[in-house]
C-alpha positions as YAML, in Angstrom:
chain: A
units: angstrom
residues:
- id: 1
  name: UNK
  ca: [-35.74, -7.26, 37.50]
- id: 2
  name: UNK
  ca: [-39.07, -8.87, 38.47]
- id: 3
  name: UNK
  ca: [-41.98, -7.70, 41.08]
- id: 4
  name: UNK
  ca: [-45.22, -8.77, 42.00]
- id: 5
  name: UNK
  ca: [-47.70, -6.68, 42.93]
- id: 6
  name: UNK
  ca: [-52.45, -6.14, 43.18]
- id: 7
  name: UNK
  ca: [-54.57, -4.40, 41.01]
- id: 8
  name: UNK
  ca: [-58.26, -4.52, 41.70]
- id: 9
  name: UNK
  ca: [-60.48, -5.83, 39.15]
- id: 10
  name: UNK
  ca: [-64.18, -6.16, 38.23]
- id: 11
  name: UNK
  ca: [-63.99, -9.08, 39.98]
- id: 12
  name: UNK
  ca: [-61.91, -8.40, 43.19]
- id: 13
  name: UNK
  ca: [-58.31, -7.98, 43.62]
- id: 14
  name: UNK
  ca: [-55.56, -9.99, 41.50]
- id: 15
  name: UNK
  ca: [-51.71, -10.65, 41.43]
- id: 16
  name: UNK
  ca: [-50.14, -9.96, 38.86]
- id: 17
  name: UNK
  ca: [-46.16, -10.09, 37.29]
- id: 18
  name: UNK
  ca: [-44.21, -7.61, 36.06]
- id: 19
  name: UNK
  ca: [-40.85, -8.24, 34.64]
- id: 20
  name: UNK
  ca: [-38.77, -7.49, 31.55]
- id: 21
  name: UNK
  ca: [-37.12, -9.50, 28.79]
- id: 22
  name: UNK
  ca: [-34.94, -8.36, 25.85]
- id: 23
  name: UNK
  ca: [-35.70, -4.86, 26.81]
- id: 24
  name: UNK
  ca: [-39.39, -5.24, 26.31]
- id: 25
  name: UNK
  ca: [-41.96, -5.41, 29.70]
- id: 26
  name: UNK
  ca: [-44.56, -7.77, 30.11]
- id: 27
  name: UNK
  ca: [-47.07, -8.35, 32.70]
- id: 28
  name: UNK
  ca: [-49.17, -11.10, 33.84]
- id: 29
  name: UNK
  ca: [-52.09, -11.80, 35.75]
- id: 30
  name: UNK
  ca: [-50.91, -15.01, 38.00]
- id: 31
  name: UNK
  ca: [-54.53, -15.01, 40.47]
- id: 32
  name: UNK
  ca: [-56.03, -14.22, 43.93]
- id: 33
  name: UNK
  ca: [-53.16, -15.81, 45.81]
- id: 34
  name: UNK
  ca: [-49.99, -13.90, 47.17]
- id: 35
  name: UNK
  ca: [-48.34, -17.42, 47.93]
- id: 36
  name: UNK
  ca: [-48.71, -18.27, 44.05]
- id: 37
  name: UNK
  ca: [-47.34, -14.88, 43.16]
- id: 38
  name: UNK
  ca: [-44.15, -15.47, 45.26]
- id: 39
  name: UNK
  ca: [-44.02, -19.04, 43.69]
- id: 40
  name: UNK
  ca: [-44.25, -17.20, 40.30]
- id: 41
  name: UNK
  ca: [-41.78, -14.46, 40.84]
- id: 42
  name: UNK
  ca: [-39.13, -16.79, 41.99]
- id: 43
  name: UNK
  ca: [-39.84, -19.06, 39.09]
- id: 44
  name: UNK
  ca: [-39.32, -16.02, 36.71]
- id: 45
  name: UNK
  ca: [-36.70, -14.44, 38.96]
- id: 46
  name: UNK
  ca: [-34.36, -18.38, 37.96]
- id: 47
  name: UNK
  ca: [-35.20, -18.18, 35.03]
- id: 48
  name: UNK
  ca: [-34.17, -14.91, 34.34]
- id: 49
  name: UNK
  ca: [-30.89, -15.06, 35.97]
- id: 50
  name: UNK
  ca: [-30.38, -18.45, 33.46]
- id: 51
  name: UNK
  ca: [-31.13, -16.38, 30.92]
- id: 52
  name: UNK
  ca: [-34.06, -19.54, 29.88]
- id: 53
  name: UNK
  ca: [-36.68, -16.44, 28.75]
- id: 54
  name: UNK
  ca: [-36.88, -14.55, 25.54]
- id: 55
  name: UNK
  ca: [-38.60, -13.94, 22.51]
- id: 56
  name: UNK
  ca: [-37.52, -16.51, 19.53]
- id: 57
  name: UNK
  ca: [-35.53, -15.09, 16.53]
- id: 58
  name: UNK
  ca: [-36.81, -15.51, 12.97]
- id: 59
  name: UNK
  ca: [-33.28, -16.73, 11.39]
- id: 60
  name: UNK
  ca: [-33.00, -15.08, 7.91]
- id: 61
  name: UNK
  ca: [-31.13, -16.21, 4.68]
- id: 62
  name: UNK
  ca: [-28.06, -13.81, 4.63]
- id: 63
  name: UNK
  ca: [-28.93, -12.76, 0.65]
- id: 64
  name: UNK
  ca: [-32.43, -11.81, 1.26]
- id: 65
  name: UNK
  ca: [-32.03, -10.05, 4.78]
- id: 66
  name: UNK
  ca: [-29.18, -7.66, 2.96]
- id: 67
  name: UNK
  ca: [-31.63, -6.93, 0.15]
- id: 68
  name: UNK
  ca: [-34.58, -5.94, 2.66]
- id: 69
  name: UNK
  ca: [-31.79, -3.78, 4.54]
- id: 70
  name: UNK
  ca: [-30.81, -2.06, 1.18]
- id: 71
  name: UNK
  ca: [-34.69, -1.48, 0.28]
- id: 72
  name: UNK
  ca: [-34.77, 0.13, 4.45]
- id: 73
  name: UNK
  ca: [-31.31, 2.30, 3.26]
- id: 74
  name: UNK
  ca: [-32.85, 3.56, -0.32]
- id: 75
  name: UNK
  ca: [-35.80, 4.62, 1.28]
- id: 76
  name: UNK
  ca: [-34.28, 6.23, 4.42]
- id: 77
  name: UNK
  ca: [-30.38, 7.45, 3.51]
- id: 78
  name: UNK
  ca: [-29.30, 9.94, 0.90]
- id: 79
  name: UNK
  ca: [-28.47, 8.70, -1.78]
- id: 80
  name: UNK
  ca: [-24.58, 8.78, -1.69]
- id: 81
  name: UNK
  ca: [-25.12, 6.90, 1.44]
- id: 82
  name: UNK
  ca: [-27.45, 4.29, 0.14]
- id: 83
  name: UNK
  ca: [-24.23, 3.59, -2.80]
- id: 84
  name: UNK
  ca: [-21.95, 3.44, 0.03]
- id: 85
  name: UNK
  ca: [-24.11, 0.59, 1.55]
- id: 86
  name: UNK
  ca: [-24.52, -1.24, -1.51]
- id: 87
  name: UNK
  ca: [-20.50, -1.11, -1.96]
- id: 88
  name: UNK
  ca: [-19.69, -2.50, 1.42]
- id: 89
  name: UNK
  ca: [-22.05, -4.92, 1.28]
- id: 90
  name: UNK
  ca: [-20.83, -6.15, -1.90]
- id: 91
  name: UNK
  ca: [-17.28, -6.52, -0.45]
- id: 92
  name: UNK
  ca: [-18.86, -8.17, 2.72]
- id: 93
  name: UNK
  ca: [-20.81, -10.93, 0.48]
- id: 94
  name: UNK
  ca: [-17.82, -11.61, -1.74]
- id: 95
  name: UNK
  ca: [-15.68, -12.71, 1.74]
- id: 96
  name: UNK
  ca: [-18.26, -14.03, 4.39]
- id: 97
  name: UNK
  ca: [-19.69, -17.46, 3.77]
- id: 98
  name: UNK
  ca: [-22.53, -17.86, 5.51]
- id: 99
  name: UNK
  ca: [-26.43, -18.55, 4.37]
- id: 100
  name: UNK
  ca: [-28.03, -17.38, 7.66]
- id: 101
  name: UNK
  ca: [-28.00, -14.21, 9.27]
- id: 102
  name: UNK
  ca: [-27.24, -16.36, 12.45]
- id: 103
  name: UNK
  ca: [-24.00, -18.05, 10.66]
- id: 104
  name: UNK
  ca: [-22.30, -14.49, 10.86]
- id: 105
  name: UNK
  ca: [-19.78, -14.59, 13.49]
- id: 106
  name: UNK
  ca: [-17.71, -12.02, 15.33]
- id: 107
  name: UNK
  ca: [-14.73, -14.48, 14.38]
- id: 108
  name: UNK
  ca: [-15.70, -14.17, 10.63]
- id: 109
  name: UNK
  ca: [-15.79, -10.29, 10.76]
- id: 110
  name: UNK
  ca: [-12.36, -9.61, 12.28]
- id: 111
  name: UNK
  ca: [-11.62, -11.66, 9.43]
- id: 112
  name: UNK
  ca: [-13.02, -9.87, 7.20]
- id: 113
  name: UNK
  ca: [-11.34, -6.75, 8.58]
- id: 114
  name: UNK
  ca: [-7.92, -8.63, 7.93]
- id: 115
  name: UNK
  ca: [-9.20, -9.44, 4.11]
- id: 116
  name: UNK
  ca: [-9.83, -5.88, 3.12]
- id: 117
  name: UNK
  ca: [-6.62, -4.11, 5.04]
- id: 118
  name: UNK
  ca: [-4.91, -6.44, 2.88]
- id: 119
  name: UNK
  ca: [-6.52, -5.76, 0.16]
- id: 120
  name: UNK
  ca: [-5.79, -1.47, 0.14]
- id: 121
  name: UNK
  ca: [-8.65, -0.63, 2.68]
- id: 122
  name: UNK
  ca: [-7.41, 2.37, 4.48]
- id: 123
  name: UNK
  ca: [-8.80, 2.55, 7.94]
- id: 124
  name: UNK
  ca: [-11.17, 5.43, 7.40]
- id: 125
  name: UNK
  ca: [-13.08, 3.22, 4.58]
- id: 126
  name: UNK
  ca: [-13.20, 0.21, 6.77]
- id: 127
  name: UNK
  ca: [-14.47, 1.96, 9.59]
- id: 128
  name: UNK
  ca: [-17.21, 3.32, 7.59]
- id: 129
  name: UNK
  ca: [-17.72, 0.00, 6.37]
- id: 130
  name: UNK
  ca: [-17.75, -1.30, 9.45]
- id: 131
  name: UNK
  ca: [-20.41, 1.24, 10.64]
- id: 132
  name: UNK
  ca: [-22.69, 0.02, 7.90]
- id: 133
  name: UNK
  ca: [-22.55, -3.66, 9.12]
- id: 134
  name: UNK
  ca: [-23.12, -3.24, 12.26]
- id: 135
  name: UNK
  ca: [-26.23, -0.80, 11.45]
- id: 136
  name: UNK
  ca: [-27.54, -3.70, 9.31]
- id: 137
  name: UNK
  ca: [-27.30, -6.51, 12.38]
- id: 138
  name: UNK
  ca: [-28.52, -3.65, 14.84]
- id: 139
  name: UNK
  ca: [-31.63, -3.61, 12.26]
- id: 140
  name: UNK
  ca: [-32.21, -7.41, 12.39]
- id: 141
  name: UNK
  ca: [-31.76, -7.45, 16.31]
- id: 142
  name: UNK
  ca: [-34.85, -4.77, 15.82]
- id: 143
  name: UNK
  ca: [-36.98, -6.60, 13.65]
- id: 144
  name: UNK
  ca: [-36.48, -9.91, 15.57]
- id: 145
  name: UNK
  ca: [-34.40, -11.89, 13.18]
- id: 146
  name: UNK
  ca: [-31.44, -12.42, 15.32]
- id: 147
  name: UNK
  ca: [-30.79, -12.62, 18.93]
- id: 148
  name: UNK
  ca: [-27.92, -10.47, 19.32]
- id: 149
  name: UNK
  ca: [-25.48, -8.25, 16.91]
- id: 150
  name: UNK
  ca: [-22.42, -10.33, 15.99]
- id: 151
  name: UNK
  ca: [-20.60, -6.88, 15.18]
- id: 152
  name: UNK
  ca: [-20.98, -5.31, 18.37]
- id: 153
  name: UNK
  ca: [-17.51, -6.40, 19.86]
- id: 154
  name: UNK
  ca: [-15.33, -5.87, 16.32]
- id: 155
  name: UNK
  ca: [-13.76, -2.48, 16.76]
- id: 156
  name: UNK
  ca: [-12.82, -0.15, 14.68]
- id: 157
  name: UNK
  ca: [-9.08, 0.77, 13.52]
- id: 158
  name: UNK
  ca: [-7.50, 3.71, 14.62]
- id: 159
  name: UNK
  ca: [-7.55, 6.81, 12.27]
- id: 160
  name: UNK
  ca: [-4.45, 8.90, 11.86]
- id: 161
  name: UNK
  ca: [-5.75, 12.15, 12.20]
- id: 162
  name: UNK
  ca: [-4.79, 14.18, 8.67]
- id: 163
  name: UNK
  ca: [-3.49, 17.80, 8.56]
- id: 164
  name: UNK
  ca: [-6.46, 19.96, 7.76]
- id: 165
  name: UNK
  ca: [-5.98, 22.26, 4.51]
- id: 166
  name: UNK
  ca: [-7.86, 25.82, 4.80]
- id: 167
  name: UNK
  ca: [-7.29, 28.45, 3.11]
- id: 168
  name: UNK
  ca: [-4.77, 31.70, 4.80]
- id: 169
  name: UNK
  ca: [-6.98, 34.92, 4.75]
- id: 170
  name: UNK
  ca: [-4.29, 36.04, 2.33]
- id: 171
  name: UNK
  ca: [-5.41, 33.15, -0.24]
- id: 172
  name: UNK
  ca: [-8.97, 33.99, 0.49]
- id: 173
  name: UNK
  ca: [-8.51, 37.65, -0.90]
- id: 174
  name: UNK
  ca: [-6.46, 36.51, -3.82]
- id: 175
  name: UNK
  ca: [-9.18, 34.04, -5.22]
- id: 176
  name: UNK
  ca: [-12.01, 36.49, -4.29]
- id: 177
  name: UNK
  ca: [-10.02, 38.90, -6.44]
- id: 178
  name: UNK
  ca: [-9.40, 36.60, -9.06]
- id: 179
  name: UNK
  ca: [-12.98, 35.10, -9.33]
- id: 180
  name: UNK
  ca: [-15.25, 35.99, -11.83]
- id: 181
  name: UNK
  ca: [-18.96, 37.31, -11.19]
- id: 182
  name: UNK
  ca: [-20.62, 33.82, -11.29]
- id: 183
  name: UNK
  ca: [-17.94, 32.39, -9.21]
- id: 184
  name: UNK
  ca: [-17.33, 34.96, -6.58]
- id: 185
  name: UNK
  ca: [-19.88, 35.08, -4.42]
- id: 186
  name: UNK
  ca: [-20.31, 31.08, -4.19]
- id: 187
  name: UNK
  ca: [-16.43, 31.39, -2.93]
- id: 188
  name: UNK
  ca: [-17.92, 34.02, -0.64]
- id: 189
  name: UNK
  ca: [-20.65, 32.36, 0.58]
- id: 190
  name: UNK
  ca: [-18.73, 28.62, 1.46]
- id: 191
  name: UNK
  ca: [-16.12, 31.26, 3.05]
- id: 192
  name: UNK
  ca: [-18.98, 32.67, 5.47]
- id: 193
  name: UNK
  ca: [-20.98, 29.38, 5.66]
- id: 194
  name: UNK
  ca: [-19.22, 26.67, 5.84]
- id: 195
  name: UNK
  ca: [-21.60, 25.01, 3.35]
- id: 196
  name: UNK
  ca: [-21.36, 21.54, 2.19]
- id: 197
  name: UNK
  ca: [-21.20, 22.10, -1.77]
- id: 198
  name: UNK
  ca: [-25.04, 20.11, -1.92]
- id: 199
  name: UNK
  ca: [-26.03, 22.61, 0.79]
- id: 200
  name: UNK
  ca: [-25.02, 25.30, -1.24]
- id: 201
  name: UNK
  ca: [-26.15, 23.80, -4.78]
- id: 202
  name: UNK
  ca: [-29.23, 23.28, -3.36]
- id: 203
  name: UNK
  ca: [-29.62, 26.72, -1.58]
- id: 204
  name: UNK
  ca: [-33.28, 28.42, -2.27]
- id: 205
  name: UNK
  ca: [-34.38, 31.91, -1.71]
- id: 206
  name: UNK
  ca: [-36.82, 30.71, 1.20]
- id: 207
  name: UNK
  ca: [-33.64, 29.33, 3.15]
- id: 208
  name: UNK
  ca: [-33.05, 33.06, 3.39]
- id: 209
  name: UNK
  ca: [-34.31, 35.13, 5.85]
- id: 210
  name: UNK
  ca: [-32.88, 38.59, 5.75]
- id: 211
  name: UNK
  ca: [-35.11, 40.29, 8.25]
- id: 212
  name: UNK
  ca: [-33.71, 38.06, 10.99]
- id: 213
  name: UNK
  ca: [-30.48, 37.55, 8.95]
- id: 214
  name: UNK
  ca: [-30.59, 33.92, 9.55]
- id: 215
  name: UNK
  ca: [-29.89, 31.44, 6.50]
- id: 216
  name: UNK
  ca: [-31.08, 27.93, 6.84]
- id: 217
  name: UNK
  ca: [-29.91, 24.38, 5.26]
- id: 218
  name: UNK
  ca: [-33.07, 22.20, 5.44]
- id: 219
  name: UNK
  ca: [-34.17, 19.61, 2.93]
- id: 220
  name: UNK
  ca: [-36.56, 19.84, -0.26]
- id: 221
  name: UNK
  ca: [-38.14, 17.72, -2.77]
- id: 222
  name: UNK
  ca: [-35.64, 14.49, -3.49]
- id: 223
  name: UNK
  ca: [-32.57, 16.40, -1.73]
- id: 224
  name: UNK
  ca: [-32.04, 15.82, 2.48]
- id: 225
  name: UNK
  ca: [-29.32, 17.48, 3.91]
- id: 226
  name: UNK
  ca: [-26.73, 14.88, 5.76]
- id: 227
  name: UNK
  ca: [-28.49, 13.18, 8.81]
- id: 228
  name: UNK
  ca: [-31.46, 15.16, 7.19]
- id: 229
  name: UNK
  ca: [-30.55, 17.62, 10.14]
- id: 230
  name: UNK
  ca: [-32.19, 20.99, 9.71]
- id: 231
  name: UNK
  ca: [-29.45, 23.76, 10.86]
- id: 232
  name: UNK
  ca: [-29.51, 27.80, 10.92]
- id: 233
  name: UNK
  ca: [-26.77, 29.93, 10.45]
- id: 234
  name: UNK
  ca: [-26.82, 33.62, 11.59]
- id: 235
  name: UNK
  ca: [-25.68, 35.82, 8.38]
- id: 236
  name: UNK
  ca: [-22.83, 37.78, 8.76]
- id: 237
  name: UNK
  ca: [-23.50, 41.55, 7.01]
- id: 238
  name: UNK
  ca: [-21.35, 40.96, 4.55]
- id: 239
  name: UNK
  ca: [-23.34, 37.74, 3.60]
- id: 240
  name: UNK
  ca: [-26.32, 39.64, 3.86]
- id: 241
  name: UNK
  ca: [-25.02, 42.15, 1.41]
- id: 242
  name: UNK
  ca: [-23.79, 39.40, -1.14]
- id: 243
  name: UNK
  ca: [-27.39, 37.45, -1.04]
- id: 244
  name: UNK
  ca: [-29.18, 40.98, -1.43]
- id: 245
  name: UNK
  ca: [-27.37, 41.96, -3.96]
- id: 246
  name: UNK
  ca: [-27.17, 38.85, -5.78]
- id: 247
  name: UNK
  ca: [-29.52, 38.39, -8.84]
- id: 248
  name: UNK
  ca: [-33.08, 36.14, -8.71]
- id: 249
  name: UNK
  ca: [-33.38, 34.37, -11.55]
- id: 250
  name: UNK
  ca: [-37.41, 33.09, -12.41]
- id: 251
  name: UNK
  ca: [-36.33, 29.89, -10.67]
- id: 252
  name: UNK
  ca: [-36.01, 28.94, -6.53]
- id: 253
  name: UNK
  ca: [-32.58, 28.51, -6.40]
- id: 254
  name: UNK
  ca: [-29.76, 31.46, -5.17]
- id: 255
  name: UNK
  ca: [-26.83, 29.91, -7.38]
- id: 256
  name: UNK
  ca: [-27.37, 28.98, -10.93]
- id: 257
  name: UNK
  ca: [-25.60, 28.43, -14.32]
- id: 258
  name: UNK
  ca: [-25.70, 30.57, -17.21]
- id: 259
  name: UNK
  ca: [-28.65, 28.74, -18.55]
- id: 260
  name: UNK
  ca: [-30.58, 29.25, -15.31]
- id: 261
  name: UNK
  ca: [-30.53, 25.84, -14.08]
- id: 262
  name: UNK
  ca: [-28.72, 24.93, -10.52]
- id: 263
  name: UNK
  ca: [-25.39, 24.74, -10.74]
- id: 264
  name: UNK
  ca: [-23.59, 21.28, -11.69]
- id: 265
  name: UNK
  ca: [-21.47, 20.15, -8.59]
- id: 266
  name: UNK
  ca: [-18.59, 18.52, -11.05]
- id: 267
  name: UNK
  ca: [-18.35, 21.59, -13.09]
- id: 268
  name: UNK
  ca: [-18.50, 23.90, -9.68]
- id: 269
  name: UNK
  ca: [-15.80, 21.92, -8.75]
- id: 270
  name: UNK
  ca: [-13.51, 21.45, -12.04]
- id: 271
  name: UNK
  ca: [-14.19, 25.89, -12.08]
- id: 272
  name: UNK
  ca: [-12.70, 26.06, -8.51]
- id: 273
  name: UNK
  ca: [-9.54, 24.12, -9.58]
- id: 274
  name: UNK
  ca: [-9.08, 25.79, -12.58]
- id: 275
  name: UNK
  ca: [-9.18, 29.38, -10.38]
- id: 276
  name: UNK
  ca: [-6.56, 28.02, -7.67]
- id: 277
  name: UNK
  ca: [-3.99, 26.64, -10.29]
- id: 278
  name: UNK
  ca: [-4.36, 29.53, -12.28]
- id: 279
  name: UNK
  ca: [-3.17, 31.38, -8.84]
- id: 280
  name: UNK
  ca: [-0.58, 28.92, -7.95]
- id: 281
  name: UNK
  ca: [-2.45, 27.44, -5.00]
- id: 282
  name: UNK
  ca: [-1.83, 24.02, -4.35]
- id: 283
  name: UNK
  ca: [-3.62, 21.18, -2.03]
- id: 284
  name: UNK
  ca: [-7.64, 22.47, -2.46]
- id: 285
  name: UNK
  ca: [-10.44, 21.73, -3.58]
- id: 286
  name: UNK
  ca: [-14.12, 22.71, -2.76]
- id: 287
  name: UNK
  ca: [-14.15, 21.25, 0.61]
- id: 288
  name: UNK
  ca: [-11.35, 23.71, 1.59]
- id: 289
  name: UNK
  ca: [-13.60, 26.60, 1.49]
- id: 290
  name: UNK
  ca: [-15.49, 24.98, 4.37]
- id: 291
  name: UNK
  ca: [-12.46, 23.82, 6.22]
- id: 292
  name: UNK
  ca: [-11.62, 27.57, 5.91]
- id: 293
  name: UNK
  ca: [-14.38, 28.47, 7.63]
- id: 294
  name: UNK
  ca: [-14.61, 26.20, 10.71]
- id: 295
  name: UNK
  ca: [-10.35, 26.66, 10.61]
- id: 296
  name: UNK
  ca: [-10.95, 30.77, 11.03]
- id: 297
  name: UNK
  ca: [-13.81, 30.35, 13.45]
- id: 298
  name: UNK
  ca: [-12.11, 28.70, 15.82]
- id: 299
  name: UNK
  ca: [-9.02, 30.82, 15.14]
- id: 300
  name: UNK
  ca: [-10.69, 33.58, 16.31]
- id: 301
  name: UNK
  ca: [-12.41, 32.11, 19.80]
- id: 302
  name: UNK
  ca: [-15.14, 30.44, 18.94]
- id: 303
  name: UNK
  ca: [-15.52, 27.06, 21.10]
- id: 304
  name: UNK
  ca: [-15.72, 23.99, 19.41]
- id: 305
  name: UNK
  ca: [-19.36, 23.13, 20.48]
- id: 306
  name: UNK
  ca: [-20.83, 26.14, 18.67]
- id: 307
  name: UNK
  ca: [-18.29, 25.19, 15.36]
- id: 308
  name: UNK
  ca: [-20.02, 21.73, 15.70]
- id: 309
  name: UNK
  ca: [-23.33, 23.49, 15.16]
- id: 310
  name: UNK
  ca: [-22.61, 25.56, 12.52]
- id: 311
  name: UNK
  ca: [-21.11, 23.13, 10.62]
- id: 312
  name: UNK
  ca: [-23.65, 20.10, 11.12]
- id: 313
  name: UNK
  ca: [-21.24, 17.73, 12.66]
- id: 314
  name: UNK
  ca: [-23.20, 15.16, 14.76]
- id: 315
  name: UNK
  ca: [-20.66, 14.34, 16.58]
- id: 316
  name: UNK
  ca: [-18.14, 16.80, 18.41]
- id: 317
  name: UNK
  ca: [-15.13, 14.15, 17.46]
- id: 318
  name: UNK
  ca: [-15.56, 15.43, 14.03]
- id: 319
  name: UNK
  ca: [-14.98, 18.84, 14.63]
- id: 320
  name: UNK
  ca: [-12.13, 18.09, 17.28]
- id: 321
  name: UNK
  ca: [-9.99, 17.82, 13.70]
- id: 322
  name: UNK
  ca: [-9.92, 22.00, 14.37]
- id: 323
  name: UNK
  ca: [-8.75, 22.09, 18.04]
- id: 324
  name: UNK
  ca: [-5.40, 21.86, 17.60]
- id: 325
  name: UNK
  ca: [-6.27, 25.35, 16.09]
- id: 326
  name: UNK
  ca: [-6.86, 26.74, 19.29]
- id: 327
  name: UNK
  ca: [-4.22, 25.92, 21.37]
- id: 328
  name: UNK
  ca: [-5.30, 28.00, 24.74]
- id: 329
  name: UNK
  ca: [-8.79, 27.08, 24.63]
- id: 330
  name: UNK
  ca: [-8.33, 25.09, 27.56]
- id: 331
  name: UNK
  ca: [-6.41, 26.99, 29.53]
- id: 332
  name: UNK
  ca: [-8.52, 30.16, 28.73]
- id: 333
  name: UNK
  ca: [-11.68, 27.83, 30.15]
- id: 334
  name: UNK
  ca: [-9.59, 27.03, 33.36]
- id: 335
  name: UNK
  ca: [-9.10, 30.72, 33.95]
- id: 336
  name: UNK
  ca: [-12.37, 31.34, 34.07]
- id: 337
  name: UNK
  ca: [-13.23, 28.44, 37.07]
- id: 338
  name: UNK
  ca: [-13.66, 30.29, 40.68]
- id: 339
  name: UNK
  ca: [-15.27, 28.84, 43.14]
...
């Protein structure tokens, strides 16, 4: 879209142009004259339509525009993200032949989606793959190295959705009996949180606040939680009681080892499977614990929307895994409509 329009000056009144290309405005002073204004809008107006204006791209070498992305992902991803990137770009250099950043084609992409189904790829890695190439060419779109995004049309393959494994509240009560002092209340606390496990390793006595009874998951030093989204979770009184109760050691964090230190996710983990084999429960792990918590929440009433907050989901598809969990949910919202 294009206009013309005055502006008075130092020097009397002026038409100027005001249009916009690749999402960016610009205006121009074109002089005194309206009938050279018209003559320049319609110029601009042709030209837009033929799509003749734009800003010129700064083609890249493919090599050295992936290594400036993966200095951008270091920097600005946790870490486990930033490996994830340097995976799936490793696959995507070992299959696309290109030099140029330009040379990458949509055709070459489906392509490589072919390569790595037939290579074991199961559709949820792929997509995430996927989702990491096309935030790299969104990225050199952005910093004017290519024109347009030759990812944005490849689509993603369609995800079975898997049978989500929580915990009965009978299960719950047997490990929670079974569970020694160190290992109890972490059960407790994923059961009443629905803590990621780095949430919870990483869990400091000023992400507590007992007189509002609010506990919060919010990043510190070298550790960011997930889409470095701060999030507060109102404490049950039984949480309350467990974090009150719970011993301070000299150091920040609520959950340590023996030797004071925070507690080793791999050994956290390899303790939890040792407890549910021991009791002859089969298909969980760590994760569970949170699945059991989002699975009971929504058991219970609560609408998905407020399960997407307390977990940290940024996207309500994510928790939609849980809504087959509350079968009337819809029909209880109809029931409340009047007009």
């Amino acid at each position: 879209m294009a206009r013309i329009y005055q502006r008075s000056g130092k020097k009397g009144v002026y038409w100027y142009l005001d249009y916009a290309v690749d999402g960016r405005r610009l205006r121009k002073r074109v002089g005194r004259s309206k009938r050279l204004a018209d003559l320049a809008l319609a110029d601009v107006q042709v030209k837009l339509e033929r799509k003749e204006l734009g800003f010129a791209t700064k083609d890249r070498a493919l090599p050295v525009f992936i290594e400036e992305y993966l200095r951008y992902a270091k920097a600005n991803k946790a870490k486990k993200s930033y490996e994830r990137d340097v995976l799936t770009l490793k696959h995507f250099t070992g299959f696309i032949e290109a030099d140029k950043l330009s040379g990458v084609t949509a055709t070459q992409l489906e392509a490589y989606k072919s390569h790595r189904r037939e290579n074991g790829a199961k559709p949820a890695t792929l997509n995430r793959e996927l989702n990491t190439i096309k935030a790299m060419f969104n990225k050199a779109v952005a910093w004017g190295a290519l024109a347009d995004n030759p990812a944005k049309t490849v689509k993603k393959l369609r995800e079975s959705r898997r049978q989500i494994r929580y915990l009965s509240k009978e299960e719950a009560r047997t490990l929670l009996l079974a569970a020694d002092g160190r290992l109890k209340p972490i059960i407790e606390t994923f059961l009443l949180t629905g803590l990621r496990r780095g949430e919870l390793i990483h869990l400091t006595w000023t992400d507590i606040d007992f007189k509002n009874k609010i506990l919060s998951v919010q990043g510190k030093g070298d550790w960011q939680p997930k889409d470095y989204e701060t999030r507060h979770i109102p404490m049950t009184p039984r949480l309350a009681e467990i974090l009150l109760n719970h011993p301070r050691g000299e150091g920040s964090f609520v959950f340590v080892n023996r030797q004071g230190a925070p507690v080793d996710p791999d050994v956290l983990s390899h303790d939890f499977l040792k407890l549910i084999r021991g009791r002859g429960i089969k298909g969980a792990s760590i994760h569970t614990l949170r699945h059991s918590f989002a699975s009971h929440l929504v058991m219970s009433g609560a609408d998905l929307y407020t399960v997407q907050k307390l977990l940290g989901h940024s996207s309500i598809k994510t928790t939609e895994i849980y809504a087959h969990l509350a079968p009337d949910y819809l029909k209880a919202a109809m029931q409340r409509l009047t007009f």
